[in-house]
C-alpha positions as CSV (number, residue, x, y, z in Angstrom):
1,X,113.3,128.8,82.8
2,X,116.0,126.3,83.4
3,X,117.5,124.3,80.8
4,X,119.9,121.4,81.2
5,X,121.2,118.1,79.9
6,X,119.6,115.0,80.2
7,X,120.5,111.2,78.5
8,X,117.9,110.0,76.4
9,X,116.8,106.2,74.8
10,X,116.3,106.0,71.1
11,X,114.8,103.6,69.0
12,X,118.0,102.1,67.6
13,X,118.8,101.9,71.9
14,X,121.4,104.2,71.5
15,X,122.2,106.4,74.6
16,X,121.0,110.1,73.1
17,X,122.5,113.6,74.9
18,X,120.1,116.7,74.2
19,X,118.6,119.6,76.2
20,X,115.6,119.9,77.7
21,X,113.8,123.3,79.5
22,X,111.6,123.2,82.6
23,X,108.9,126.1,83.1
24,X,110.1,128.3,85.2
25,X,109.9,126.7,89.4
26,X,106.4,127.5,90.9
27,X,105.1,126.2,94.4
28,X,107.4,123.5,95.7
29,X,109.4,122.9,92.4
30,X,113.2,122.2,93.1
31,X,116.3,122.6,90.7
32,X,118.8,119.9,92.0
33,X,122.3,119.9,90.3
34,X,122.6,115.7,89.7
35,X,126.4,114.4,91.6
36,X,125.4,110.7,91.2
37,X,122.8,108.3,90.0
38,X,122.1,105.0,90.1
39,X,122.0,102.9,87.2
40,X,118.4,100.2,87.5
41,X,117.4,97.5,85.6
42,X,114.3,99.4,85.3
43,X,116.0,102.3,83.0
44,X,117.2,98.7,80.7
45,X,113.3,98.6,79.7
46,X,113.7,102.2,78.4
47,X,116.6,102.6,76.3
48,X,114.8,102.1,73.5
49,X,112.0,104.9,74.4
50,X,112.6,108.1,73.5
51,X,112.7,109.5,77.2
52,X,115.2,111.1,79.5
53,X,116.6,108.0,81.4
54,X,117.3,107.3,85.1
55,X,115.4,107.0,88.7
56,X,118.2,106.9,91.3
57,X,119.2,110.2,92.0
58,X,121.3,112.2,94.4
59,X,122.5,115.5,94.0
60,X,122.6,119.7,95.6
61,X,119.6,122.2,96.1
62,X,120.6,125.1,93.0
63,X,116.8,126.9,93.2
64,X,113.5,126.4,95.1
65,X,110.1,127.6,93.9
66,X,108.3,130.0,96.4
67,X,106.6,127.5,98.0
68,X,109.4,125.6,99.6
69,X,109.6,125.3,103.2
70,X,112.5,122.7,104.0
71,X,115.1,122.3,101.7
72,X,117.3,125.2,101.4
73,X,120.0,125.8,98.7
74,X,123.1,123.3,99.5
75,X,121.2,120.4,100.7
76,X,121.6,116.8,99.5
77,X,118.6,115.1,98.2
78,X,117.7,112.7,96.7
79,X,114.5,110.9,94.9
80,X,113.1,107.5,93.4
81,X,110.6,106.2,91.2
82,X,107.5,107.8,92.1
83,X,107.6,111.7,91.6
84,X,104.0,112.9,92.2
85,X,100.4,112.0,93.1
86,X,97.1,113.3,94.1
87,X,97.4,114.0,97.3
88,X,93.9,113.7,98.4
89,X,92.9,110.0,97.3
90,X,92.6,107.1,99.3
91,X,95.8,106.3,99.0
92,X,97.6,109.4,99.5
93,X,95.7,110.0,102.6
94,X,96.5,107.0,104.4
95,X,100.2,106.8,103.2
96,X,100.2,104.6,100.2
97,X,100.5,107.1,97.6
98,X,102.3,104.6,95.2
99,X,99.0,103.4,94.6
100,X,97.4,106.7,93.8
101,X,95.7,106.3,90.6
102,X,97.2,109.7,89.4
103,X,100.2,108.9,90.1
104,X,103.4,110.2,88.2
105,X,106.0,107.1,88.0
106,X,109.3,106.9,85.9
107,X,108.2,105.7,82.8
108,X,104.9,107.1,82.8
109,X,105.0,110.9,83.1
110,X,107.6,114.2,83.5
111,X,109.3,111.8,80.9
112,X,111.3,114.9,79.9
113,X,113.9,114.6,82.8
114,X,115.2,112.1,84.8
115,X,118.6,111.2,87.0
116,X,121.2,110.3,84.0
117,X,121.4,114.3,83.4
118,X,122.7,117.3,84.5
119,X,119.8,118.9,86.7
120,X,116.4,118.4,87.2
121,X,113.4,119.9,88.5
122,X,111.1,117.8,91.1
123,X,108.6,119.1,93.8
124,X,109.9,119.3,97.4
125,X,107.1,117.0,98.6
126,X,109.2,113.6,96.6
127,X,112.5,114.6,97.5
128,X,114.8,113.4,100.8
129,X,117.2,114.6,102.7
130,X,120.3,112.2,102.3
131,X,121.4,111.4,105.7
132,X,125.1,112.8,106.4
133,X,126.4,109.5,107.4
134,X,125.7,108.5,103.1
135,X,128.1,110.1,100.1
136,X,125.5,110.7,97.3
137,X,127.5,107.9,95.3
138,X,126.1,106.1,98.0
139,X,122.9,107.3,98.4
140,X,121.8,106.9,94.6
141,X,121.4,102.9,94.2
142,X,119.1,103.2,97.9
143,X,116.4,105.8,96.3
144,X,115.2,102.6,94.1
145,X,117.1,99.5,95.0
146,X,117.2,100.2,99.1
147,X,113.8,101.8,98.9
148,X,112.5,98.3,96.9
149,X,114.0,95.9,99.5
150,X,113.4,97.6,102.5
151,X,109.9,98.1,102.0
152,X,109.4,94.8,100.4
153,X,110.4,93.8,104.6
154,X,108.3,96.7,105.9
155,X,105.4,95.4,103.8
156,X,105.2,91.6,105.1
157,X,105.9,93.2,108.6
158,X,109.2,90.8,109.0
159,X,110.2,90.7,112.9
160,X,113.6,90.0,114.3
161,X,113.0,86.6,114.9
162,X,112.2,85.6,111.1
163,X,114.4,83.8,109.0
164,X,114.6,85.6,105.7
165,X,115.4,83.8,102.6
166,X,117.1,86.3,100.0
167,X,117.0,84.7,96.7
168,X,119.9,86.0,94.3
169,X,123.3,88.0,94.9
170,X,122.9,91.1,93.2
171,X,121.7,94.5,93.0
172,X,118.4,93.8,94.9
173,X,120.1,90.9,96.9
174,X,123.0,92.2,98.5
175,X,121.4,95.0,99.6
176,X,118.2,92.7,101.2
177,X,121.0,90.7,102.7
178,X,122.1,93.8,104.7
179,X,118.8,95.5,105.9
180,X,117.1,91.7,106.8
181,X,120.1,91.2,108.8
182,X,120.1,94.7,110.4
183,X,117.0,94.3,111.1
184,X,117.9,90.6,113.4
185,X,116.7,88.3,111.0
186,X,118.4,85.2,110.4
187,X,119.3,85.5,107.0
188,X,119.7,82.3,104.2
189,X,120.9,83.2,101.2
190,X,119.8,80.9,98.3
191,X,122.1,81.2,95.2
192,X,122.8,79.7,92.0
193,X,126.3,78.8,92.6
194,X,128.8,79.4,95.8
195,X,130.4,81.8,94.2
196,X,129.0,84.8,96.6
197,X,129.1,82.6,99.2
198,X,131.9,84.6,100.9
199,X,130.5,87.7,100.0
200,X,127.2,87.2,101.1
201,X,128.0,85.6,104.8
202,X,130.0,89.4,104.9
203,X,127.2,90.9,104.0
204,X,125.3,89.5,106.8
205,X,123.9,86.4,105.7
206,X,124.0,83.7,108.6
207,X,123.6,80.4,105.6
208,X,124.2,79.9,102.0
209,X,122.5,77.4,99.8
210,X,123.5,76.5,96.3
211,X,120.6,76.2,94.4
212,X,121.9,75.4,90.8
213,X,120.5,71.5,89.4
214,X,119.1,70.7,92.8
215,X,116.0,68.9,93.1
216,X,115.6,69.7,96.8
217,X,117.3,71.6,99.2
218,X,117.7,71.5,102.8
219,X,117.4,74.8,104.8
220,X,117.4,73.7,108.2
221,X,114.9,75.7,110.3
222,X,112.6,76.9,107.2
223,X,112.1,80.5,105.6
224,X,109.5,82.4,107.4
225,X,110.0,85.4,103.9
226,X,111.5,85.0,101.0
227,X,112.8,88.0,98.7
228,X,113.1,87.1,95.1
229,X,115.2,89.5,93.8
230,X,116.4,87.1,91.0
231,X,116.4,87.9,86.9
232,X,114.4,85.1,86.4
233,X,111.7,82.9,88.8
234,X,112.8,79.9,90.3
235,X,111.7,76.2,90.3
236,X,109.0,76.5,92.7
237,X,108.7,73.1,92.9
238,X,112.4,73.0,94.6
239,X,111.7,75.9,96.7
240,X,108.3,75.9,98.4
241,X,109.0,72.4,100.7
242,X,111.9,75.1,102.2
243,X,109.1,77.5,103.3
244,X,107.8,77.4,106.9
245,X,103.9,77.2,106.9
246,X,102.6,81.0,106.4
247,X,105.4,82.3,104.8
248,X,105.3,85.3,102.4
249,X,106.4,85.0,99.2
250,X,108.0,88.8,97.2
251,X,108.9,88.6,93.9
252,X,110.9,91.7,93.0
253,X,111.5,90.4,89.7
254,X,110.7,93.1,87.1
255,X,109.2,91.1,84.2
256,X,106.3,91.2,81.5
257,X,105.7,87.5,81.9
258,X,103.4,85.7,84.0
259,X,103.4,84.3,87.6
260,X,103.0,80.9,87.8
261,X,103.6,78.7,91.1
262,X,102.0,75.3,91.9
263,X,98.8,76.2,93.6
264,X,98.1,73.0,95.9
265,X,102.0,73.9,98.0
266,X,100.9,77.3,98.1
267,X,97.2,76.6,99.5
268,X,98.0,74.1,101.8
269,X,101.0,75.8,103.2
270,X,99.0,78.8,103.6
271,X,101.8,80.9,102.0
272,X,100.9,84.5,100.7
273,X,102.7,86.2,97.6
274,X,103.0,89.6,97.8
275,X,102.7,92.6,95.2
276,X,104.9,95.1,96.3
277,X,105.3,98.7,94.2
278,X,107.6,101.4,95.1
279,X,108.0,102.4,98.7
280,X,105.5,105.2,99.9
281,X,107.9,108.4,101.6
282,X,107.5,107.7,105.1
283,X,109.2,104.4,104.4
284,X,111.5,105.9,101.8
285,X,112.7,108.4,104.7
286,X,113.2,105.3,107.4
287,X,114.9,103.4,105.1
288,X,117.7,105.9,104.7
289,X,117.9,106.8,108.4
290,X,118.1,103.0,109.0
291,X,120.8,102.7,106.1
292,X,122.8,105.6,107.7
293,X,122.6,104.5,111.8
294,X,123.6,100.7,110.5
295,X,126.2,101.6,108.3
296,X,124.1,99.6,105.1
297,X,125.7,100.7,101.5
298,X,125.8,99.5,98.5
299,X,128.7,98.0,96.4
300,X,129.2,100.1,93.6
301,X,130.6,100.4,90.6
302,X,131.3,103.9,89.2
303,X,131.3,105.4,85.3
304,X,131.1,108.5,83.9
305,X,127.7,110.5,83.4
306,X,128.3,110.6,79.7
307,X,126.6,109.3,76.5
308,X,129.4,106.7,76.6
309,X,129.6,106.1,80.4
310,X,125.7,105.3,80.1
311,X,126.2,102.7,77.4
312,X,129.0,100.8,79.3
313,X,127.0,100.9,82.6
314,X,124.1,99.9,81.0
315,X,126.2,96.9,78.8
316,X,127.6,95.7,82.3
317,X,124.2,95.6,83.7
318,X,123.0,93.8,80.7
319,X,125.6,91.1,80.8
320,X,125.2,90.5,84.6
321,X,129.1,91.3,85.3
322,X,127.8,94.7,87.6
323,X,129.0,94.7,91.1
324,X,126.3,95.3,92.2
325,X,124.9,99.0,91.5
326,X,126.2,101.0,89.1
327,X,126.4,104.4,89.9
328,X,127.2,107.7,87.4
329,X,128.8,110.3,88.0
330,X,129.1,113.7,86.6
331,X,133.0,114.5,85.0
């Protein structure tokens, strides 16, 4: 039975190390030996839960249960937020298996492992092959954030010759800057300030809009999507006049709170907002081969995969001074 490390929450919020031991691997169970993960504002909501922490990981084939038939020992995989589901619902049949209703999510089951740890043990039917053209530090931050953006596009079937607005500079943002623009969209970037300015219009953003104490804003041609990917909703009021008639609306904003938005704009402008969960494999596995042919990575900033390393990756989240994913890695 395999043992191995993981980084826990607590109720204090303290960053716990301890053990944990996996049933020996059966059908497609895989050990992976963990060389990076991503650090979420998801795993934020959890530190104070007393569950192994961490969603975005990367890492090496150690063991494969007998019923394996891809991965081999020495590959590079990786996996996201959704670990398991029926396979014979609905959902799961048709490719949307993020809506199964047994589904096994971060958060909500096999709460005994996750990606700030040593190993872990998933099956071989929610873990990717990481394209060679990606370094697992690399890889990490795309198995949730990539995964999030991209298929928040794939969802609201964005074509080439949409202009995308991408609301916020950050973890979701710069990397829904890159793939909208990969993808030949004309990409706006709306931001508080024009501090990222630079930094976005490198990232692939065609216009910048400053957004801070505005009470309207001029877009030119208007926003055919807009990706929220913002800590907090915006002032609808301010942004809806810069939507083109039919435009979808994707709040990516992870929040207990409610959704409120000035129903007569949206109605008469025909505009649809869009729920959009994790993204289902087949998407997860085109968004990395799109991430590796166009060169898309992530900004990162590394720390150690330590109790302590956890607590300032987490603390940098927290006070919004990450740049833009952080990423841990094992010492």
């Amino acid at each position: 039975m395999p043992s191995f490390t993981v980084y826990k929450g607590s109720d204090s919020g303290k960053i716990v190390k301890a053990e944990t031991t996996r049933p020996d691997l059966k059908n497609d169970d895989v050990l992976v030996r963990i060389t990076a993960s991503g650090v979420c504002g998801t795993d934020e909501h959890y530190k104070h839960a007393d569950m192994a922490l961490g969603h975005e990981g990367a890492g090496v084939v150690e063991d494969v249960g007998p019923g394996v038939t891809s991965l081999k020992k020495g590959d590079r995989v990786g996996w996201g937020y959704e670990h398991d589901s029926c396979g014979h619902c609905e959902y799961c049949l048709s490719g949307r298996e993020q809506y199964c209703p047994e589904r096994k999510m971060y958060g909500m089951a096999d709460t005994d492992q996750g990606s700030f740890a040593s190993h872990g043990v998933w099956r071989e039917a929610f873990l990717f092959k990481i394209p060679d053209a990606l370094t697992d530090v690399e890889a990490a931050p795309l198995m949730c954030g990539g995964a999030t953006v991209f298929n928040a596009l794939h969802a609201t079937g964005v074509k080439p010759t949409d202009r995308v607005g991408v609301m916020g500079v950050g973890g979701l943002g710069h990397l829904a800057i890159q793939f909208a623009s990969k993808m030949g969209c004309d990409v706006v970037v709306l931001s508080g300030t024009d501090n990222k300015k630079e930094e976005a219009m490198k990232l692939g953003a065609k216009d910048f809009i400053a957004t801070k104490d505005k009470k309207e804003i001029d877009v030119g041609r208007k926003i055919d999507v807009l990706v929220v990917t913002t800590s907090v909703m915006p002032d609808w009021n301010v942004i809806l006049p810069a939507l083109a008639p039919t435009a979808a609306i994707i709040p990516l904003t992870v929040s207990e709170g409610d959704f409120t938005i000035p129903q007569n704009p949206l109605i008469l402008g025909g505009h649809t907002v869009h729920g959009v969960a994790v993204s289902a494999r087949a998407v997860h596995r085109q968004m990395l081969a799109f991430a590796a042919l166009h060169n898309i990575k992530p900004i990162v900033m590394k720390f150690p995969m330590t109790a302590d390393g956890i607590e300032e990756a987490m603390g940098t989240l927290r006070d919004g001074k990450m740049r833009y994913r952080g990423v841990l890695v094992p010492q």
